[in-house]
C-alpha positions as CSV (number, residue, x, y, z in Angstrom):
1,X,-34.6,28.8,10.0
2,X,-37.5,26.9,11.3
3,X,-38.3,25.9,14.7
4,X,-40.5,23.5,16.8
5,X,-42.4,23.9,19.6
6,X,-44.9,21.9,21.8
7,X,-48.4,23.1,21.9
8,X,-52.0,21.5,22.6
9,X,-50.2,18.0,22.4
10,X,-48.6,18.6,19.1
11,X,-45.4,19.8,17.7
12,X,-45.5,23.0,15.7
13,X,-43.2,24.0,13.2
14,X,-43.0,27.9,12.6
15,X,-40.8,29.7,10.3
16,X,-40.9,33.3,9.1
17,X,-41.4,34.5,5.3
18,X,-41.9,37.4,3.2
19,X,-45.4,37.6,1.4
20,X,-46.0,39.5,-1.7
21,X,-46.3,43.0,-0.1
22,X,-42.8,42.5,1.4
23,X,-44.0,42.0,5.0
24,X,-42.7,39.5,7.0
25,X,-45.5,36.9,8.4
26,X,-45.3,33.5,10.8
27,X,-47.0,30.4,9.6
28,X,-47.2,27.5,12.0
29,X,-48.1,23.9,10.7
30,X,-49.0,21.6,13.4
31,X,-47.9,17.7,13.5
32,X,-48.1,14.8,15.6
33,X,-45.2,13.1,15.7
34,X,-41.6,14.7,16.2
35,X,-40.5,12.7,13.1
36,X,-43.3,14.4,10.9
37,X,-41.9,18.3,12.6
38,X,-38.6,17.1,12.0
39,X,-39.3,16.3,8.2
40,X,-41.2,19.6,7.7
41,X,-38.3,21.6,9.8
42,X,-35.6,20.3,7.1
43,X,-37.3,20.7,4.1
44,X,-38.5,24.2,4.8
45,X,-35.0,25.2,5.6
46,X,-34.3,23.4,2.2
47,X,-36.5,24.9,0.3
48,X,-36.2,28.4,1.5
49,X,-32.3,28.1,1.3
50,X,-33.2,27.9,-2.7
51,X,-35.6,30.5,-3.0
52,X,-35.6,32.8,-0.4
53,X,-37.9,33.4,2.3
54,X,-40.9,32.6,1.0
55,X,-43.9,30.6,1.8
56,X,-43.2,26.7,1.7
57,X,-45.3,24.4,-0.2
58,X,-45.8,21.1,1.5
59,X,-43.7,18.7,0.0
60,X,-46.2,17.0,-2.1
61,X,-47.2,20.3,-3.7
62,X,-43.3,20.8,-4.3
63,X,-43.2,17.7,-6.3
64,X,-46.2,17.8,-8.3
65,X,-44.7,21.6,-9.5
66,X,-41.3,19.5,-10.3
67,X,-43.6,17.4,-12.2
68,X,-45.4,19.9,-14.3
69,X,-41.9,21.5,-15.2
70,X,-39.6,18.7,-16.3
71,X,-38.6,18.6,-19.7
72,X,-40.5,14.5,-20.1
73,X,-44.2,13.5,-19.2
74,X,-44.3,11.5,-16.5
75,X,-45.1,8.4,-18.4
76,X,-41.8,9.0,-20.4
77,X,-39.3,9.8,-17.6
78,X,-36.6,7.0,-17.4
79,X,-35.3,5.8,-13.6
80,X,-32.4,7.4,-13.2
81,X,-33.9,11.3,-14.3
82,X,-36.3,10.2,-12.0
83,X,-33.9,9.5,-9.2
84,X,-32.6,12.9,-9.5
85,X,-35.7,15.1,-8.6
86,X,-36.0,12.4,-5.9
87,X,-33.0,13.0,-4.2
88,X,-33.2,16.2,-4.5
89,X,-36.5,16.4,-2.1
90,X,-36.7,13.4,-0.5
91,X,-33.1,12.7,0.3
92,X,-32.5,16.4,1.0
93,X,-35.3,16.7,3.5
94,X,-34.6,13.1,4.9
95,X,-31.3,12.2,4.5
96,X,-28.1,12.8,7.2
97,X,-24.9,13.2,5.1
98,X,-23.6,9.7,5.8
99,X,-26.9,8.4,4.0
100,X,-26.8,10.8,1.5
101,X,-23.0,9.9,0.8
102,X,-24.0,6.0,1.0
103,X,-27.1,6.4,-1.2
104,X,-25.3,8.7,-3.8
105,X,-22.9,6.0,-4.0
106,X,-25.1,2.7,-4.3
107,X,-27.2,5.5,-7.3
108,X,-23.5,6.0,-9.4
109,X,-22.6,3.0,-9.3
110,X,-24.8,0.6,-9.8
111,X,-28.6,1.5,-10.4
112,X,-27.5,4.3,-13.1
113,X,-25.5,2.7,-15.1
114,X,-27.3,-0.9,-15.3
115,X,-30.9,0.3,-15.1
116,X,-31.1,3.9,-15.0
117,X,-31.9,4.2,-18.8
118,X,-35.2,2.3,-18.1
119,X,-38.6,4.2,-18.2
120,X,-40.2,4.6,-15.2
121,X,-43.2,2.8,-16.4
122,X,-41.7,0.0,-18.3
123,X,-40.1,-1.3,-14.7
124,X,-41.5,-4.2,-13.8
125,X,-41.0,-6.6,-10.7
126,X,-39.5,-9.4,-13.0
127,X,-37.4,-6.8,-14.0
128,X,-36.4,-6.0,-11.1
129,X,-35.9,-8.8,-9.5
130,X,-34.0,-10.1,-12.7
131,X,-31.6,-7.2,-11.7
132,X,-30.9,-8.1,-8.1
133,X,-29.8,-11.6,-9.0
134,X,-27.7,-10.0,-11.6
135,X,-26.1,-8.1,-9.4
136,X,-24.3,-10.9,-7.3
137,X,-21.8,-11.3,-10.3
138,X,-21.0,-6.9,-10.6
139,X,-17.6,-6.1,-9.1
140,X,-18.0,-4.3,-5.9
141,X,-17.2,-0.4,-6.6
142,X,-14.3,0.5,-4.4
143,X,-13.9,4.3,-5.1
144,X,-10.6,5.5,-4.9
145,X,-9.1,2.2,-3.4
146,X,-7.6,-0.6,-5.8
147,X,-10.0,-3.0,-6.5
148,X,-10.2,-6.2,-5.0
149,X,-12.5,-8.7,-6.9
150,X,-14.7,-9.0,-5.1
151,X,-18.3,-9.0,-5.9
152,X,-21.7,-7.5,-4.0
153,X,-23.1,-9.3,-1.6
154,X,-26.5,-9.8,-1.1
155,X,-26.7,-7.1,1.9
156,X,-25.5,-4.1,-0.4
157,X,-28.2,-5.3,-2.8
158,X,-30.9,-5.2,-0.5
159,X,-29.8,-1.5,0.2
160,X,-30.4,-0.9,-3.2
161,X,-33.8,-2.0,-3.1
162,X,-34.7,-0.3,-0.5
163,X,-33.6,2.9,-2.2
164,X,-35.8,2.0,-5.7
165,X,-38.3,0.9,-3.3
166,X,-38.7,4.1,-1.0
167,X,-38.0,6.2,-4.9
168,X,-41.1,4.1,-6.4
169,X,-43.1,4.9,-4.1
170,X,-42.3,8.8,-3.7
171,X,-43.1,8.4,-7.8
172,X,-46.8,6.9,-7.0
173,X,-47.5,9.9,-4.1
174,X,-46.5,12.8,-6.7
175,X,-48.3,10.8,-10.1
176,X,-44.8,10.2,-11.8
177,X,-46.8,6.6,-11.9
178,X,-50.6,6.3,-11.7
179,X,-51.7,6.2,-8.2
180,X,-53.1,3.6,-8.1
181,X,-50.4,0.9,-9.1
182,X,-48.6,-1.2,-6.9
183,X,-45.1,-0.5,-6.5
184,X,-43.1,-3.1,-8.5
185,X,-40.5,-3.2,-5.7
186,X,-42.4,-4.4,-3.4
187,X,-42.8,-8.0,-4.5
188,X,-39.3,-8.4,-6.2
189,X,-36.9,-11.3,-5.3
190,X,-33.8,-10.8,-3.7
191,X,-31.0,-12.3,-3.0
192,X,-31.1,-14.1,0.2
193,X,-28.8,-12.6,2.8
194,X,-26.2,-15.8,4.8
195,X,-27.3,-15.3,8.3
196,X,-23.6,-13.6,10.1
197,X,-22.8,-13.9,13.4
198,X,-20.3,-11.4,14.7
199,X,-17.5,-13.1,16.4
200,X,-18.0,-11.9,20.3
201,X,-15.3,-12.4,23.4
202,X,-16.5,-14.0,26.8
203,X,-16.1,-11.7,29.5
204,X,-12.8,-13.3,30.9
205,X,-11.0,-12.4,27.6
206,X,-12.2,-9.1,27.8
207,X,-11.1,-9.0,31.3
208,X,-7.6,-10.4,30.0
209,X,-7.4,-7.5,27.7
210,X,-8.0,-4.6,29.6
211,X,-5.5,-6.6,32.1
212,X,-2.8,-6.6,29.2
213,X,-3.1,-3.6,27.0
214,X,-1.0,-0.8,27.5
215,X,-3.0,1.7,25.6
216,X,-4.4,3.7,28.1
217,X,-6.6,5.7,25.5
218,X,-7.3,2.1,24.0
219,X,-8.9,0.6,27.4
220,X,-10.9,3.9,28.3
221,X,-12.4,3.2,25.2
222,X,-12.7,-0.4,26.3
223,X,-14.5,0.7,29.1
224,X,-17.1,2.7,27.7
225,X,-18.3,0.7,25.1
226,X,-18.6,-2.1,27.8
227,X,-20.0,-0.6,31.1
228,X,-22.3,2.2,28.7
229,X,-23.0,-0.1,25.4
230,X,-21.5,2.7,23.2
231,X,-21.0,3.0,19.5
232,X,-17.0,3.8,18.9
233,X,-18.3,7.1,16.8
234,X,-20.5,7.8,20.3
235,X,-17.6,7.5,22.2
236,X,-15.1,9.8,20.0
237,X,-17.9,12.4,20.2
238,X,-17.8,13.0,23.7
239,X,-17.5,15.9,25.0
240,X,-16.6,17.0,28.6
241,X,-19.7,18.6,28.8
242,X,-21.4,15.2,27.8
243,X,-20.0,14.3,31.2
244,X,-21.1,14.1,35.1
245,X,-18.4,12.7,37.2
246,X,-18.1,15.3,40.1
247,X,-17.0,13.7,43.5
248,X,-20.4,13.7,45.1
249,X,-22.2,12.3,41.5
250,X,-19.5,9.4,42.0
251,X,-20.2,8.7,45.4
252,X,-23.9,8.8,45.2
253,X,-23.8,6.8,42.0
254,X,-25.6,9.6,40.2
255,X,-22.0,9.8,37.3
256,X,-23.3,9.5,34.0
257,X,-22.9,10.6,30.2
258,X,-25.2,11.8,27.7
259,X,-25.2,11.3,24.0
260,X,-26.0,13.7,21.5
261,X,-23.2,13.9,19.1
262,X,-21.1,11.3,17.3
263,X,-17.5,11.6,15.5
264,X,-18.2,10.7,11.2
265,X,-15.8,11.3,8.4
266,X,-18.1,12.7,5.3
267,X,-18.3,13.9,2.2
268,X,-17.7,17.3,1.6
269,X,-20.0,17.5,-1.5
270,X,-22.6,15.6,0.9
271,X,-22.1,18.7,3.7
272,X,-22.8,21.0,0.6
273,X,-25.6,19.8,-1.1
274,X,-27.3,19.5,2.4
275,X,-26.5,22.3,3.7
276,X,-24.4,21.0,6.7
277,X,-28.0,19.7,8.3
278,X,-27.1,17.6,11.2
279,X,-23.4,19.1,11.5
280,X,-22.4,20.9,15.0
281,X,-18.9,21.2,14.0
282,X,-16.6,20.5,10.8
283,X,-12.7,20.0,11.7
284,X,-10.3,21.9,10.5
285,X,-7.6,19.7,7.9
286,X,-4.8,20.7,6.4
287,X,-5.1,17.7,3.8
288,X,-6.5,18.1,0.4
289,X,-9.5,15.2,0.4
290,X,-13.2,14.7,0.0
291,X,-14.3,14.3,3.0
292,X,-14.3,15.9,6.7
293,X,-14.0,14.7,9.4
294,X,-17.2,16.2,11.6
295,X,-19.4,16.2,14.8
296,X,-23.0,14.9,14.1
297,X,-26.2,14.4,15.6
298,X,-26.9,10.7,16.5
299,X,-28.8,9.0,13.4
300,X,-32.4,8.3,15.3
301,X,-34.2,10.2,18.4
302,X,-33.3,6.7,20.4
303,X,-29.5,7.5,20.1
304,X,-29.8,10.5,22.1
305,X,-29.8,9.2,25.3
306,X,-28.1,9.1,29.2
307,X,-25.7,6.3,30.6
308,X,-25.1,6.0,33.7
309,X,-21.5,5.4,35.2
310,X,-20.2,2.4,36.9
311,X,-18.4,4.4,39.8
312,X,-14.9,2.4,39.1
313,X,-15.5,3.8,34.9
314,X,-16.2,7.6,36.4
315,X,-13.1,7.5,38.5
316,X,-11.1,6.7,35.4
317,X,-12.3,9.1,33.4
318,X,-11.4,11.7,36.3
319,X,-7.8,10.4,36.1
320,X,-8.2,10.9,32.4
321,X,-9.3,14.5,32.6
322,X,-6.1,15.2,34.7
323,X,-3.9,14.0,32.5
324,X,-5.7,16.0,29.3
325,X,-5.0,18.9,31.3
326,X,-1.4,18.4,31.5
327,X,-0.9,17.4,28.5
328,X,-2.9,20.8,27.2
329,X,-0.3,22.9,29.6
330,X,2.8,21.3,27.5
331,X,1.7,21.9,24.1
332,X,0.4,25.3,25.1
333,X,-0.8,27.2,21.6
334,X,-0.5,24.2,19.9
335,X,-3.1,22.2,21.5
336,X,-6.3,22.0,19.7
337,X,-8.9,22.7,21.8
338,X,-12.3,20.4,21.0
339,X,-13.0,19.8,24.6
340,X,-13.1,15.9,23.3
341,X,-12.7,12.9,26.0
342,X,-11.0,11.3,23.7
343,X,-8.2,12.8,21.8
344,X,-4.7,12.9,20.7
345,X,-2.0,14.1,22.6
346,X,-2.4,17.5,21.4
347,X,-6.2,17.5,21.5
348,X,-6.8,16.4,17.8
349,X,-9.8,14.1,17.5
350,X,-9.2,10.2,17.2
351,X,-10.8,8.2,14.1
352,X,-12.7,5.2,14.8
353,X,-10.0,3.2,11.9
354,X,-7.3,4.6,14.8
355,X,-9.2,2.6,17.6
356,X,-10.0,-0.5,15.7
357,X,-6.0,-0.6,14.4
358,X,-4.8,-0.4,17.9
359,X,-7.6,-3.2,19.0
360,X,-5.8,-5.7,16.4
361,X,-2.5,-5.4,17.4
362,X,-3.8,-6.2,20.7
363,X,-5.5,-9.3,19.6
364,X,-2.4,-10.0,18.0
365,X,0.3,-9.5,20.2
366,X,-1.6,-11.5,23.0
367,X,-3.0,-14.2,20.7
368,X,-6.5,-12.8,21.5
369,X,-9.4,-14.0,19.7
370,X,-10.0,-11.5,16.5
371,X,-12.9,-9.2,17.0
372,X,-14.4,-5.8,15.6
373,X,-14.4,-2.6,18.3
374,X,-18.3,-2.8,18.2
375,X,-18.4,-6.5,19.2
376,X,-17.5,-5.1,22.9
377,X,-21.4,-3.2,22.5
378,X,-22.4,-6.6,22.1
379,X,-20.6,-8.2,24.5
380,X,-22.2,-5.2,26.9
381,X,-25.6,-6.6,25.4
382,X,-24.9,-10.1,26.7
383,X,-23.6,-9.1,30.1
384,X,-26.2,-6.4,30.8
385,X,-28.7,-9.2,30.0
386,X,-27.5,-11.5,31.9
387,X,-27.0,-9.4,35.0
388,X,-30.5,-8.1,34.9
389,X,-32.2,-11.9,34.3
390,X,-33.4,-10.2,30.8
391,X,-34.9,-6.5,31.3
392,X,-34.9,-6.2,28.0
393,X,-36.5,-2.7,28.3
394,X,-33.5,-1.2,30.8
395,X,-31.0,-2.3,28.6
396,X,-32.3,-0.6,25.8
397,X,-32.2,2.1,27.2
398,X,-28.3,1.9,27.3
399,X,-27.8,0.4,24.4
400,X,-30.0,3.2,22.0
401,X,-31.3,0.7,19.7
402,X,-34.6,2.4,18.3
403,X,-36.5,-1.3,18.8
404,X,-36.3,-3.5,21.1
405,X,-36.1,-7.4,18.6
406,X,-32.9,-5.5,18.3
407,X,-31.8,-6.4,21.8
408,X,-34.1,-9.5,21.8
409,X,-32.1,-11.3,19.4
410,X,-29.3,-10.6,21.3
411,X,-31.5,-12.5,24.1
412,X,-32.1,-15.1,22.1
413,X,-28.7,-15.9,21.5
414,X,-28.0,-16.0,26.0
415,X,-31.3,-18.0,26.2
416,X,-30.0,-20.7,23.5
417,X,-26.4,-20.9,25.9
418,X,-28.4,-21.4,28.6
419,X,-30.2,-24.2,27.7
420,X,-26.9,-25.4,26.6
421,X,-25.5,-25.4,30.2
422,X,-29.3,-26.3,31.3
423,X,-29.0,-30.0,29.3
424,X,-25.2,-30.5,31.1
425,X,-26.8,-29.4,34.6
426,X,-29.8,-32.2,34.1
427,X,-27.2,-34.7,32.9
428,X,-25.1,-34.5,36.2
429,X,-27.7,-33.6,38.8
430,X,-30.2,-36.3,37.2
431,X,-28.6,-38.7,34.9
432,X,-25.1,-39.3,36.3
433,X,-26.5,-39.0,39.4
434,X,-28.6,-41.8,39.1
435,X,-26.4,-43.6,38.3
436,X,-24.2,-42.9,41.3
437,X,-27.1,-44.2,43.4
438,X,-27.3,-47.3,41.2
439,X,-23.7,-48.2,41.9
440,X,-23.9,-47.3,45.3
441,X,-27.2,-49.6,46.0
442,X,-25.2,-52.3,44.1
443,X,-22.8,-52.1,46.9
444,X,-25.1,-51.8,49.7
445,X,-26.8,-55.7,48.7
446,X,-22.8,-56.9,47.9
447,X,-22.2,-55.9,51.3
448,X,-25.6,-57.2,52.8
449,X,-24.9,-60.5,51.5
450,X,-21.5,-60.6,52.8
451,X,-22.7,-59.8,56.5
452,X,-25.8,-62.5,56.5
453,X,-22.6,-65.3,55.5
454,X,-21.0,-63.9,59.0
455,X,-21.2,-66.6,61.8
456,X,-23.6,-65.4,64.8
457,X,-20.3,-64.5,67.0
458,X,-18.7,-62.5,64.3
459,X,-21.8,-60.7,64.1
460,X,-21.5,-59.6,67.2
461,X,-17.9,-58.4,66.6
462,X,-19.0,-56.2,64.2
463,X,-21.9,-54.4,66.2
464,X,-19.2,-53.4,68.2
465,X,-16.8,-51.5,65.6
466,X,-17.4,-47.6,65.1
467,X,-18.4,-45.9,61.8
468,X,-18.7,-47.4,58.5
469,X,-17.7,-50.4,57.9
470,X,-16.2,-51.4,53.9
471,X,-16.6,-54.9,52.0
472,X,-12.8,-55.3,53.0
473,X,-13.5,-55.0,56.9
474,X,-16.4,-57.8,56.5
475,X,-13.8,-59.8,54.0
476,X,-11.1,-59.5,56.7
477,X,-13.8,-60.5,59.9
478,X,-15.1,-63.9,57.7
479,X,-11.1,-64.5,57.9
């Protein structure tokens, strides 16, 4: 195992290894960025899972050996051989086992078996771009599910080229292509992606449905992803430990949460080939499938974060702790044990599919608009925005997005319904206003005229009435 400290304003990876007269040494290799350690860190596990404790080679060193020893010449070496020794460095030392699944996946079943026969230095950007176009009419692989005819869409085809793109140019840095060429990739035409909006409640229909449901698992849920801008595999990661909600932190408003784990369902060969890296814990199953489901680290360092508690949310999730505990006194043996906020009855971890299914028969049986469980993080966005006139930065923070455009565009979005509301406002304090003072001046001369047609004694009569006086009072006086 390999670890990383601080030191003299950089991170330092150091690992242990036996050199060649069997005595076990420390090498340290300094960095400076955490995401540089981090890569170094899994790689070196990697690579010394394979071979023992020995001394790493850096990873380009690793490659060019690769290189050296493959059965083809580098100029020879079609796409999808190449693929291989790519994924087994790069996506081993870089990859989380949901990407690796994904990227295995998008590899099988579509850039193997339409291009993968292809030499390395025959592809072209014509080519490739010739391929992504081709790829809008391929049926859309559906693993074990029955297919449904439908065809890829341009999003899942700019995920493939960003995998040939990032493989390309691990190729140019170990010399499988001459380093100085430009990466074909990189210039190809894709596809272009429909701009999709994801179909968001206003806040009074998400104040109706927390009013209506009866699923009090369902509307803790709810709750979190609104008041702390969680993602549903955040939320079914929680631990109790993740958790401050003492009396005093409530009344001081100091209640909060802390992410660092999520709730996935992977592959099993995935957990294999990397070696569990990023797993804290596999549950147990008694069914016979390919995947697990499992406790993860976050996918980026800006996941890993703290919430704080709306003091209304904290108190809930006290009453919620109560009733765990009761429930975990009936089942006795047979409750399983995860510490989890959110669980079963008998302590078994929820699936996000669980959640979402739950969410839709609400929508349903109240005739609620149809959303997706992560439109309520947006819908947090929004109202968080809203609330705080646009700190953007603060937000954030809550929200774990690793850049903020991400919560800007989110912005953009309230700014544009604001100047909505902005063009009614000037219509009614400007527009129909004026011409309520139009009509009103209009009455003002009508009436003026009438009063100069009054005799000089009638006048008089009407200098003595109190208050305003109508065009019917000064019809009824000429009378």
């Amino acid at each position: 195992m390999a670890s990383i400290i601080p030191r003299n304003k950089k991170l330092v990876v150091v690992y242990s290894y036996i050199n060649e007269e069997k005595k076990r040494k420390q090498k340290w290799d300094s960095f400076s960025s955490k995401s540089e350690a981090n890569k170094r860190k899994r790689f070196i596990e990697y690579y010394q899972s394979v071979h023992g404790s020995v001394l790493v080679p850096d990873e380009k060193e690793f490659a060019e050996g690769t290189q050296n020893t493959d059965t083809e010449t580098s100029e020879r070496i079609s796409l999808s051989d190449f693929i291989r020794i790519y994924v087994d460095i790069y996506g081993q030392a870089n990859w989380s086992v949901t990407t690796y699944r994904n990227k295995k996946a998008l590899i099988n079943n579509y850039i193997n078996p339409l291009i993968g026969d292809i030499k390395l230095d025959e592809l072209s950007t014509r080519k490739l771009s010739k391929f992504y176009h081709e790829l809008l009419d391929v049926e859309e692989a559906t693993g074990n599910r029955p297919t449904n005819g439908k065809t890829l869409q341009p999003a899942n085809i700019k995920k493939i080229h960003d995998l040939i793109r990032s493989a390309l140019n691990q190729a140019i840095a170990w010399e499988y292509l001459p380093p100085t060429s430009t990466n074909p990739a990189k210039m190809a035409v894709l596809p272009k992606i429909p701009k999709y909006e994801r179909r968001v409640w206003e806040i009074d229909t998400f104040k109706l449905a927390i009013e209506k449901t009866e699923d009090d698992l369902l509307r803790l849920c709810m709750h979190l992803a609104f008041a702390c801008s969680l993602r549903i595999g955040e939320i079914l990661g929680l631990t109790w430990s993740n958790l401050i909600i003492d009396e005093q932190s409530i009344e001081n408003g100091t209640a909060r949460l802390t992410v660092e784990k999520q709730l996935s369902r992977v592959s099993k060969n995935a957990i294999k080939q990397l070696r569990e890296k990023d797993i804290i814990k596999v549950f147990p199953s008694n069914k016979k499938n390919k995947t697990s489901l499992v406790l993860m680290t976050p996918k980026t360092d800006s996941s890993r974060r703290t919430v704080w508690l709306p003091r209304t949310v904290a108190k809930m999730l006290v009453q919620h702790k109560e009733k765990q505990k009761s429930l975990k006194k009936f089942f006795g043996s047979e409750y399983h044990n995860h510490k989890l906020v959110i669980s079963h009855e008998d302590g078994s971890p929820v699936e996000n599919k669980i959640i979402g299914k739950r969410l839709r028969k609400l929508c349903t049986e109240f005739d609620l608009p149809k959303v997706e469980f992560h439109s309520l993080r947006h819908l947090s966005t929004n109202y968080k925005l809203k609330m705080t006139n646009g700190d953007i930065k603060s937000v954030q923070g809550d929200t774990g997005h690793s850049k903020a455009d991400m919560v800007t565009e989110v912005y953009t979005h309230i700014i544009d319904e604001d100047r909505r509301h902005n063009a009614e406002k000037m219509n009614q304090s400007f527009y129909e206003s004026d011409l309520v003072e139009k009509n009103e001046l209009d009455q003002n001369l009508k009436i003026m005229s009438i009063i100069q047609s009054l005799p000089a004694d009638v006048k008089e009569k009407l200098l003595s009435l109190d208050g305003e006086v109508s065009e019917t009072d000064l019809e009824g006086l000429k009378v």
